[in-house]
C-alpha positions in Angstrom: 0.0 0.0 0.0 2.5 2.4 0.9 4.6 2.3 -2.6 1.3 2.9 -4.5 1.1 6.1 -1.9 4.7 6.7 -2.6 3.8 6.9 -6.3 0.9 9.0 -6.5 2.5 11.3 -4.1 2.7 13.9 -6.6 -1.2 13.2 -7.3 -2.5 13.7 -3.9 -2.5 15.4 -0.7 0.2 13.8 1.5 -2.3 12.5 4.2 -3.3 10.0 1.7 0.7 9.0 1.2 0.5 8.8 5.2 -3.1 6.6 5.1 -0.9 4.3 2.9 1.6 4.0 5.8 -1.2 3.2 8.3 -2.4 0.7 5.9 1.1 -1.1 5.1 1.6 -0.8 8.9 -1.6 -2.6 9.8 -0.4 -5.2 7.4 2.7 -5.5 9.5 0.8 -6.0 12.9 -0.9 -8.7 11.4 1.3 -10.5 10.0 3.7 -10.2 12.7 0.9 -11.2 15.3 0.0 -14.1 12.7 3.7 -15.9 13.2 4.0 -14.9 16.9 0.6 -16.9 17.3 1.5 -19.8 15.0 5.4 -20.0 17.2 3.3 -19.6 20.6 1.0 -22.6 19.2 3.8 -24.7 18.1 5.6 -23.7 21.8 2.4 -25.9 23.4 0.5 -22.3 24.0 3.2 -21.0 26.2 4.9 -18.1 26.0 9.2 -18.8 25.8 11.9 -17.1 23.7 11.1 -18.5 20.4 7.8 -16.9 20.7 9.3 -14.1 21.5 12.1 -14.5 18.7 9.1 -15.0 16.4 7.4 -11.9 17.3 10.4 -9.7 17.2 12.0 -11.5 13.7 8.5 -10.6 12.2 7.8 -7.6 13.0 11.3 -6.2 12.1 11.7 -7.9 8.7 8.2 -7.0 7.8 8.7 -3.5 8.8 12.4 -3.5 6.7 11.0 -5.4 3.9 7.1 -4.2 3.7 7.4 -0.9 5.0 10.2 1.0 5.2 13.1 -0.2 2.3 10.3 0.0 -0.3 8.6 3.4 0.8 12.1 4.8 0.4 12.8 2.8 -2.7 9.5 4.6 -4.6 9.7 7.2 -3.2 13.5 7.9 -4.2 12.6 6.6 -8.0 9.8 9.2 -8.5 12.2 11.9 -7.1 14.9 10.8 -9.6 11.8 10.9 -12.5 10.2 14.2 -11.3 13.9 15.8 -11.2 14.9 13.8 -14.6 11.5 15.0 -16.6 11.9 18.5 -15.5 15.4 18.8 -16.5 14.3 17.5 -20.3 11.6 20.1 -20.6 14.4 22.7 -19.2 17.1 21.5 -22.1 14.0 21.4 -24.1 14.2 17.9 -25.4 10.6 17.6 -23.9 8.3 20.0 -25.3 5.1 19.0 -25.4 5.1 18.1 -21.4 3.4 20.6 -18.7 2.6 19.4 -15.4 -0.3 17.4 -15.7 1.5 14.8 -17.8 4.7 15.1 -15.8 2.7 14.2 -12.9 0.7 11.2 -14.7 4.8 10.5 -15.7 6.0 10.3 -12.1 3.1 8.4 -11.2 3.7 5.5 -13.9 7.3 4.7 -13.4 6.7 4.9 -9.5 4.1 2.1 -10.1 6.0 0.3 -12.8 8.9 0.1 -11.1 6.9 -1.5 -7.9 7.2 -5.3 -9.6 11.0 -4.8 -10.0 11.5 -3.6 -6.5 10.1 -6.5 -4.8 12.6 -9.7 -5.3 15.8 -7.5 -4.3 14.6 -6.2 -1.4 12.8 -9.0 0.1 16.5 -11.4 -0.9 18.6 -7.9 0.7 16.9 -8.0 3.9 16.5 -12.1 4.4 20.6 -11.5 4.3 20.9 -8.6 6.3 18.4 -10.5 9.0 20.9 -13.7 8.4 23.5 -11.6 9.5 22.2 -10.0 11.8 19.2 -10.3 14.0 18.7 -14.2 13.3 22.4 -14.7 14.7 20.9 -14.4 18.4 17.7 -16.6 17.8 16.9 -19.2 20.1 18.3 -22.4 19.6 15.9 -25.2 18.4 16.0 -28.2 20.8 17.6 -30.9 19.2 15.6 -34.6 19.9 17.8 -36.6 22.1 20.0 -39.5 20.3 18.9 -43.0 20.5 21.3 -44.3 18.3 22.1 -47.9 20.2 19.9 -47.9 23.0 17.4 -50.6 22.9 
């Protein structure tokens, strides 16, 4: 929600850009509470430091990944078009292109761009996580061997 906000932010009032955060955000505490209820169920319903690890892994890649890196991400390519467009109607290799259009321009590569965006991001902060965050998660218990015993 928040990169179609992020590309229509030259369209519309920026309290609809921040609606989009609300809405990407409310996405985020779902999702978040979603694995943290799945990791509490798997825990026998009790509350330990892989539910907690759950909870916390979730709601920080979701932010990074759902939220924050692709906000940025749109909203730094329809900066880079606004900024590119205007300079070609200042050299005056665009002519026939007033605002309306530029506007309608922004918009379109912001969105287009949005399918493009999605892979590198998501596979940039799953390795940043890895290297991160994950290092401290809790360790899974390991069944006990009964390799010989009869």
């Amino acid at each position: 929600a928040n990169e179609v906000g992020e590309a229509f932010r030259i369209q519309v009032h920026v309290n609809w850009v921040r609606f989009s955060y609300v809405v990407a955000s409310g996405y985020v505490a779902a999702d978040t509470a979603h694995k943290t209820q799945l990791e509490y169920q798997a825990s026998g319903n009790r509350w330990n430091s892989r539910v907690a690890f759950a909870c916390l892994d979730s709601l920080v890649w979701q932010s990074l990944a759902s939220v924050i890196v692709p906000g940025l991400t749109i909203n730094r390519i329809c900066w880079a078009a606004n900024l590119t467009i205007n300079k070609l109607i200042r050299m005056r290799t665009l002519t026939t292109v007033g605002p309306l259009t530029t506007r309608w321009l922004v918009t379109g590569i912001g969105l287009g761009s949005i399918p493009f965006i999605v892979g590198p991001i998501d596979r940039t902060v799953h390795s940043a996580m890895d290297g991160s965050l994950r290092r401290f998660a809790p360790k899974t218990e390991q069944p006990t061997s009964t390799k010989g015993e009869d």
